[in-house]
C-alpha positions in Angstrom: 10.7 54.4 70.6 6.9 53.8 71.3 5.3 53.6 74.5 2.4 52.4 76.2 -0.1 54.0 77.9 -2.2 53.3 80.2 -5.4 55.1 83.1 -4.1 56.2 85.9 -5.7 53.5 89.4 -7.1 54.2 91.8 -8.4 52.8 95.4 -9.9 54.0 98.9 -8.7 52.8 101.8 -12.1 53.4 104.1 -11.8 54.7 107.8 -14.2 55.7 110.7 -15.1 59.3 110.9 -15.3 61.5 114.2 -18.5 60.5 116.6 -21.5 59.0 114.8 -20.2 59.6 110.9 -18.1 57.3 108.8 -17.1 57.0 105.1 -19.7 56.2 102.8 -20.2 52.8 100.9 -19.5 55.8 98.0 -16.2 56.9 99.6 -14.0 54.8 97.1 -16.0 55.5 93.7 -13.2 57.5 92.1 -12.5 58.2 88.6 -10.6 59.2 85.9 -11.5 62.4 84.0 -10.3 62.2 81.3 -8.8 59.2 80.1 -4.8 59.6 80.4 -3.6 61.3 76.8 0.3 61.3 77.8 2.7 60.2 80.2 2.3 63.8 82.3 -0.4 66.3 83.5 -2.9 63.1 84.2 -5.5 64.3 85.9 -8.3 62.5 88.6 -11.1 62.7 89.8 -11.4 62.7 93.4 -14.7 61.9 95.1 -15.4 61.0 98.6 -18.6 60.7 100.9 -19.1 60.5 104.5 -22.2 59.1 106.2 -23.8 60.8 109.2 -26.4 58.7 110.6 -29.1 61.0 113.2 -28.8 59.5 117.0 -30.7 60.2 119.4 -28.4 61.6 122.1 -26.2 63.2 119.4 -25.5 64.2 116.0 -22.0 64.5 113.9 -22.2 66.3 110.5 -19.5 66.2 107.6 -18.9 69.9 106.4 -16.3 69.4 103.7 -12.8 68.3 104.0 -9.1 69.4 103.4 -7.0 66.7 100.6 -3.3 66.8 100.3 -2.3 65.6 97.0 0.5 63.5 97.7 2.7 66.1 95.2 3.2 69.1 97.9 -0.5 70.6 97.2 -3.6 70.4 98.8 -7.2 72.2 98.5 -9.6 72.7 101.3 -13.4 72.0 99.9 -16.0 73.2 102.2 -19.9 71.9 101.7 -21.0 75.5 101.7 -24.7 74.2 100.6 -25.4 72.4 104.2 -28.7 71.3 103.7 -28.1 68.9 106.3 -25.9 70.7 108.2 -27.9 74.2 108.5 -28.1 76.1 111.5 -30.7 78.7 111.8 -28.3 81.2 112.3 -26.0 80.2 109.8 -28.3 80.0 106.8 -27.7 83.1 106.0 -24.2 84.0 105.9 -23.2 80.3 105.2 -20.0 81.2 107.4 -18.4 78.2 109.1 -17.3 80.2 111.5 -20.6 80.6 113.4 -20.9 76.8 113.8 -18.5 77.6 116.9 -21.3 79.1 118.5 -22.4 76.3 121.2 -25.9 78.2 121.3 -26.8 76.7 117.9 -26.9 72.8 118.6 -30.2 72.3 119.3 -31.0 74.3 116.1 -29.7 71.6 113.8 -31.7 70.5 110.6 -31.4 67.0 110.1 -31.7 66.2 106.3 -29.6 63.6 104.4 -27.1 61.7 106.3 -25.0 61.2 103.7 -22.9 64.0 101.5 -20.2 63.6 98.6 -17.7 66.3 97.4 -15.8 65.6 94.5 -12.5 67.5 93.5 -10.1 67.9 90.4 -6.6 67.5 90.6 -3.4 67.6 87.7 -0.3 65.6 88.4 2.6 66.9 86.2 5.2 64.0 86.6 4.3 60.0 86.3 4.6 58.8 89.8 2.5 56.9 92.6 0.8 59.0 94.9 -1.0 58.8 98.1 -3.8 61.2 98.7 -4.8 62.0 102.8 -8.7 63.0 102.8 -9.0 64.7 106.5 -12.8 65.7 107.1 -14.0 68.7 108.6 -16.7 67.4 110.9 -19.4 69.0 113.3 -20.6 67.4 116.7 -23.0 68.0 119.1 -23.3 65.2 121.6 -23.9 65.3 125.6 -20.7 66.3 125.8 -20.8 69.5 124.0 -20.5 71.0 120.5 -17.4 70.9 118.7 -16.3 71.1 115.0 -12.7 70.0 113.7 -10.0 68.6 111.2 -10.6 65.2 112.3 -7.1 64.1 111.5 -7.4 60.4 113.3 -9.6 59.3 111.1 -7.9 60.1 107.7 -8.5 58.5 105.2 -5.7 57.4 102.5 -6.1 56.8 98.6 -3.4 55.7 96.4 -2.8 57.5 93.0 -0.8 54.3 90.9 0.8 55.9 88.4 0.8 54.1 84.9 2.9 51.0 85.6 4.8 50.7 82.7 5.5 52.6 79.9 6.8 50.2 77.8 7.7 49.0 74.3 8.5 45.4 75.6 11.1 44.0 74.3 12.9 44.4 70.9 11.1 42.6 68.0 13.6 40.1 66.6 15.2 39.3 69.4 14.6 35.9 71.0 17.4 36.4 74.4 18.9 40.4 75.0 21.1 41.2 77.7 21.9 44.6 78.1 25.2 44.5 79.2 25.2 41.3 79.2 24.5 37.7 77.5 25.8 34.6 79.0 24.6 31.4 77.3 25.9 28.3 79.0 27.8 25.3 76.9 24.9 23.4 75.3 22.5 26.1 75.3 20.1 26.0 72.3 18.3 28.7 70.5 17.4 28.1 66.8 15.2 28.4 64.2 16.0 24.9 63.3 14.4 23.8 66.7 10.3 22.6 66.3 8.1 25.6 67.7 10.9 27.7 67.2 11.4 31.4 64.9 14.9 32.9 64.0 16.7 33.4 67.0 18.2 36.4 67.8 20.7 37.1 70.7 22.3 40.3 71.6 23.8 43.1 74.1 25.0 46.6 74.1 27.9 45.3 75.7 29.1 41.8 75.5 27.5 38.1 75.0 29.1 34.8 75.6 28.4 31.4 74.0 29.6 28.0 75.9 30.5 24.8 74.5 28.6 23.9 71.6 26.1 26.6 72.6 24.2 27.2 69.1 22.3 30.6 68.6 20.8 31.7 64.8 22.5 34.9 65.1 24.3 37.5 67.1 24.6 41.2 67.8 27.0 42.8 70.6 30.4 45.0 70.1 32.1 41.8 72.0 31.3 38.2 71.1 33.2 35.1 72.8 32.6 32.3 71.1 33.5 28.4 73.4 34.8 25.3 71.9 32.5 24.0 68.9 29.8 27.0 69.3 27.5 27.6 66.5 26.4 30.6 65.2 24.3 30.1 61.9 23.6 33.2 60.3 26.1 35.6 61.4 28.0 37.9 63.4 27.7 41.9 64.0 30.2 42.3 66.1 33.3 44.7 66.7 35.6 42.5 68.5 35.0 38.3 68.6 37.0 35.9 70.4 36.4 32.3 69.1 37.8 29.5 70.7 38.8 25.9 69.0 35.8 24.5 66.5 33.8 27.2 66.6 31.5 28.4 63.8 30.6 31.9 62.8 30.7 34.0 60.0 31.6 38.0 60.5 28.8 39.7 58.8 29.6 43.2 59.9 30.2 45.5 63.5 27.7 45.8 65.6 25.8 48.8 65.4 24.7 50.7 68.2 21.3 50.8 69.1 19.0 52.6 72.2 17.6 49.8 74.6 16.6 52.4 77.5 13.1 51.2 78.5 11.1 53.5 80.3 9.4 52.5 83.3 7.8 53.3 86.5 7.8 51.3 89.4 4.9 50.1 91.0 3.3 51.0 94.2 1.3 47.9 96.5 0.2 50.2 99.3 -2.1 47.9 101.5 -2.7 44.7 98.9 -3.4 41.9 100.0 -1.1 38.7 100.4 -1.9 35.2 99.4 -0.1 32.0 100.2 -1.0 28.9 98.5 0.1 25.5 100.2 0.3 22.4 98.6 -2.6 20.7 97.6 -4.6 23.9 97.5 -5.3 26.8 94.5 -7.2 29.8 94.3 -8.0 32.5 91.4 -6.2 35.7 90.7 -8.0 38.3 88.8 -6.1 41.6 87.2 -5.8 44.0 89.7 -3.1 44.5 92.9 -2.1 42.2 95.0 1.1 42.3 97.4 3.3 39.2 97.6 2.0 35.5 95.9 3.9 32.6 96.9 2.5 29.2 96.0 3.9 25.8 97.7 4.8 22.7 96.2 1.5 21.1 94.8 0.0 25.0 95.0 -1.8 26.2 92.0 -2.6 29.6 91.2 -4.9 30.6 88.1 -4.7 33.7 86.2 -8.3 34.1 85.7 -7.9 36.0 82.0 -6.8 38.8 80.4 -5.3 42.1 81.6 -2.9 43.1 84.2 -1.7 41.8 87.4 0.3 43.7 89.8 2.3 42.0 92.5 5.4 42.9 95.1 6.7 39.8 95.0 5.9 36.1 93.2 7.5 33.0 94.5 6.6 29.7 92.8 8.2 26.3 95.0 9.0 23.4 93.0 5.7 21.2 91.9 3.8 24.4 92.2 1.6 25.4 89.4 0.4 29.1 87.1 -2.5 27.9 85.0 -3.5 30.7 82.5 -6.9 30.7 81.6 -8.4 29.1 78.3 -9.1 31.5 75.8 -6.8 34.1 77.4 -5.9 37.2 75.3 -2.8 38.9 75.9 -2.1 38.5 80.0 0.7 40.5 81.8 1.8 40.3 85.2 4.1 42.8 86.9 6.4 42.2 90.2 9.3 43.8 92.1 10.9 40.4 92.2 10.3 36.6 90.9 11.4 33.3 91.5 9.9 30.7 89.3 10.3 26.7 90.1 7.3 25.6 89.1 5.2 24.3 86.0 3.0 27.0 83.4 -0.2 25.7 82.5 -2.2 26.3 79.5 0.0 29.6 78.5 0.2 30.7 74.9 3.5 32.3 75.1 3.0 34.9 72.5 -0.2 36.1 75.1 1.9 35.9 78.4 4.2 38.2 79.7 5.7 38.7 83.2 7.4 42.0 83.7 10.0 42.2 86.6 10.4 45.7 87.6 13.2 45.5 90.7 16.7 45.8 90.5 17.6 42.2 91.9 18.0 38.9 90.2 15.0 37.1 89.0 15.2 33.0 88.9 13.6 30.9 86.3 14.6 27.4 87.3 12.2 25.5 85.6 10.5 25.8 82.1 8.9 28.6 81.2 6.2 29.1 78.8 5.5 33.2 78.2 8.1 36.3 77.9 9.9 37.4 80.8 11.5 41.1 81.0 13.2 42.9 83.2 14.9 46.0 82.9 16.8 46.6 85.6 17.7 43.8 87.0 19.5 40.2 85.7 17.5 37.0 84.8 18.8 33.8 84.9 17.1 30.9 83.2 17.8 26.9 84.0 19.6 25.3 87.2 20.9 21.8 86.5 18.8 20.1 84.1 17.1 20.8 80.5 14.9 23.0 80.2 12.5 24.4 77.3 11.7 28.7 77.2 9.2 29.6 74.7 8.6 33.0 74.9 11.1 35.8 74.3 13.8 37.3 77.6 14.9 40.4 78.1 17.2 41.5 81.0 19.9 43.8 82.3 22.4 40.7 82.4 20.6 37.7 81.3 22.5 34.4 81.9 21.3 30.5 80.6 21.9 27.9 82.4 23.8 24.2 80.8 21.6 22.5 78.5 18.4 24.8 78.2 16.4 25.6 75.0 15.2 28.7 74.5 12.2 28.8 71.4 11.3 32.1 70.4 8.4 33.1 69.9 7.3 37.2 70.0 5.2 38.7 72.9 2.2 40.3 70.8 2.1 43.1 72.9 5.3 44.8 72.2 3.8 47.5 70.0 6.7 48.4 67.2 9.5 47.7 69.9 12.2 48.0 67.4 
């Protein structure tokens, strides 16, 4: 099994310093180095900057800071040049220890007000992380000298660890439930259908066809089979149970296959919320964001490709998810979904919207994209018909009465076989 890579992300939170100084407009410029090569030992670059503006009845100096890595490590990085920071009797030891010395405050250089450090560090597992930046800073004020861990004014940044490390879901397979597949009587999924490929349906542990449900073809070790179901092409199947009228043909047992999907989940430390209430839209572009809800007559655009990482996304009846024109491949991860509302504009072999939480995800209305989630169950269609174009992939994945599914692959899946 293949699996996706992806850079590691990451953001500053920025916070007031001790006294006069706060974080630079440089603080949050933080990179990778180098590009992720594997799933462990990713390694960042950390750097930060703190400003220290001269005042004329004080001054506050940054001298370095300690950073605990989120992982149980930490380094302590000292600015042993101090150009800005010099005192006379300092210079020449460079020993931060003599700054204690109250004598030496009216001996301080003023230079630069501003100074970066930047730090390595080597994560060996795949997780989120969040980083604490404490600064080591100077003062000398009308109220005395002093020099400390300012640990007040922290400031946070979150390592997100590559979101999914995926191979999306299998190629071939229009609906998979891994333990299991319920398709509701009347359910459709066919190459016969316009817009539609070969469907394929399947579990690792059982699937269940309703009353003149009709599927292209089926793979599970147990298969029930409702009044006047069809299955097309065939059965692989150790043990089916068909009930009056329906139509199979055996073809073979089902042999057993590896679904595990690796995953990891992800992190929305501090991201912002938006509401959209009806009448009203605004413009998401890939990046974090923390919970998305959209009223009735809301529309929310996905302004093109890349990835879009959410807590929660909640789409009300009459609402609307326009994907933009000319869109390549567009994927949107969440913790949890619920989805009554109407896709604009998608391609569904470009869309994808990846549900990593372990609850149940609810696709009332139409859908027009790929929909996968791992852990959890998805349940497509309520209590009229409804058309999926895409491809659904699920822990338990049930189909409501009367929906169509038309399959159509996610072009992103990589070899997922």
């Amino acid at each position: 099994m293949k699996f996706r890579l992806f850079q590691i992300v990451v953001a500053m939170t920025i916070s007031l310093g001790w006294g006069e100084c706060v974080w630079g407009p440089s603080s949050y410029a933080i990179s990778t180095n180098p590009t992720m090569q594997q799933s462990t030992n990713q390694q960042i670059n950390l750097i930060f900057s703190m400003v220290c503006p001269e005042s004329t009845n004080s001054y506050s100096k940054f001298l370095g800071a300690v950073v605990s890595w989120g992982d149980g490590s930490s380094d302590t990085q000292y600015d042993f040049a101090k150009k800005e920071f010099d005192y006379k009797a300092c210079v020449a030891s460079g020993n931060v220890a003599c700054f204690s010395n109250p004598a030496s405050a009216s001996n301080l250089q003023y230079e630069n007000p501003t100074r970066s450090l930047s730090l390595y560090h080597t994560y060996s597992d795949i997780s989120s992380h969040t980083i604490t930046v404490t600064p080591w800073l100077f003062a000398s004020g009308t109220s005395g000298t002093t020099y400390s861990w300012d640990r007040s004014h922290s400031a946070n940044v979150t390592v997100i660890a590559p979101p999914i490390g995926y191979c999306g879901i299998p190629n071939g397979y229009a609906v998979f439930g891994i333990n299991q597949l319920t398709m509701n009587d009347w359910t459709k999924c066919s190459e016969t259908i316009s817009g539609s490929n070969l469907c394929r349906t399947g579990s690792t542990v059982a699937a269940s066809y309703g009353v003149a449900a009709k599927v292209d073809q089926v793979d599970a070790p147990s298969v029930i089979l409702r009044n006047n179901s069809i299955i097309v092409s065939g059965v692989w199947a150790n043990i089916v149970s068909p009930q009056l009228g329906a139509t199979y043909t055996k073809k073979g047992a089902y042999v057993a296959t590896s679904r595990i999907i690796k995953k990891n989940i992800v992190s929305n430390t501090s991201m912002l919320s938006k509401t959209v209430e009806s009448g009203n839209s605004t413009t998401l572009y890939p990046g974090k964001y923390n919970n998305i809800t959209v009223r009735d007559k809301g529309t929310i655009s996905l302004s093109g490709s890349g990835q879009y990482f959410m807590n929660d996304m909640s789409f009300d009846y009459g609402s609307i998810l326009k994907i933009a024109p000319g869109s390549t491949a567009i994927e949107v991860y969440t913790n949890s979904l619920t989805f009554r509302g109407t896709v604009v504009n998608s391609n569904p072999e470009l869309f994808l919207v990846g549900v990593l939480g372990t609850g149940t995800s609810f696709v009332e209305t139409g859908f027009i994209g790929s929909i996968w989630v791992p852990d959890g169950s998805l349940v497509l269609g309520q209590s009229s018909s409804h058309v999926y174009s895409g491809s659904y992939y699920a822990n338990e994945v049930t189909i409501h009465q009367t929906s169509t599914v038309k399959y159509v692959q996610f072009i992103s899946n990589r070899g997922c076989n």
